[in-house]
N, C-alpha and C positions, 0 to 999 in steps of 0.2 A: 368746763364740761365734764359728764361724768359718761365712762359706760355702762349702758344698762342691757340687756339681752342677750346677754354671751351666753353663745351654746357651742359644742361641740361636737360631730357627729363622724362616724367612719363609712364609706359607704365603697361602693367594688365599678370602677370606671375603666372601660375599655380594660378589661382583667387585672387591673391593679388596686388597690387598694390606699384612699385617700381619705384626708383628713380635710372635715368641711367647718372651719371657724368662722362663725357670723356675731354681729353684735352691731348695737343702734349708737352714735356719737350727736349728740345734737338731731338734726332731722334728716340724717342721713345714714344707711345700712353699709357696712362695710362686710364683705367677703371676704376669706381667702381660703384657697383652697391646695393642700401640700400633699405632694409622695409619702405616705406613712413612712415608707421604707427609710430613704436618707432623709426624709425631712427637707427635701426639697420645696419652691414655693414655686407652686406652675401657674397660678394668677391670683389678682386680687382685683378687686371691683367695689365699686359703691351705688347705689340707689335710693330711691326715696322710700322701696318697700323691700321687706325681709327678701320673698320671693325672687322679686327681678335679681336683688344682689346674689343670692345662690344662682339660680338662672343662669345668670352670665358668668359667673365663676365655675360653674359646673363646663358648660357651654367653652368655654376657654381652655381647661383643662382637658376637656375630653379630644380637644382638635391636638394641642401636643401629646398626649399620648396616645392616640394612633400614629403617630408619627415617627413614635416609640420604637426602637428595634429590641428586643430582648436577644440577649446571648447565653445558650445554653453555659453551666460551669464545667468549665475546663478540671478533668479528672487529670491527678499527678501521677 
């Protein structure tokens, strides 16, 4: 099998900033969706259609990051 549809896109979720990689493997869409920042991976998901696969990877991601607590940085 080969990948064909890779894209990559940045978009701004629950005030953070994430990175949304999709691509097609045989007849199935694969998601994932990361923290730009560290490069964390907050889900990944497959479907039979580009959409659903974002959808649910978006949809995923956005329930842990409100969940998120931000800590202001501590000044020395």
């Amino acid at each position: 099998m080969r990948v064909e549809g890779f894209t990559e896109r940045n978009l701004q979720l629950a005030g953070w900033e994430i990175v949304l990689t999709t691509y097609r493997l045989g007849d199935l869409y694969h998601c994932k969706a990361d923290n730009a920042a560290p490069g964390a991976t907050l889900a990944r998901t497959s479907a039979p259609s580009k959409e659903e696969a974002e959808e649910k990877a978006i949809r995923r991601a956005e329930e842990l990051l409100l969940r998120t607590k931000r800590r202001s940085a501590s000044k020395p």
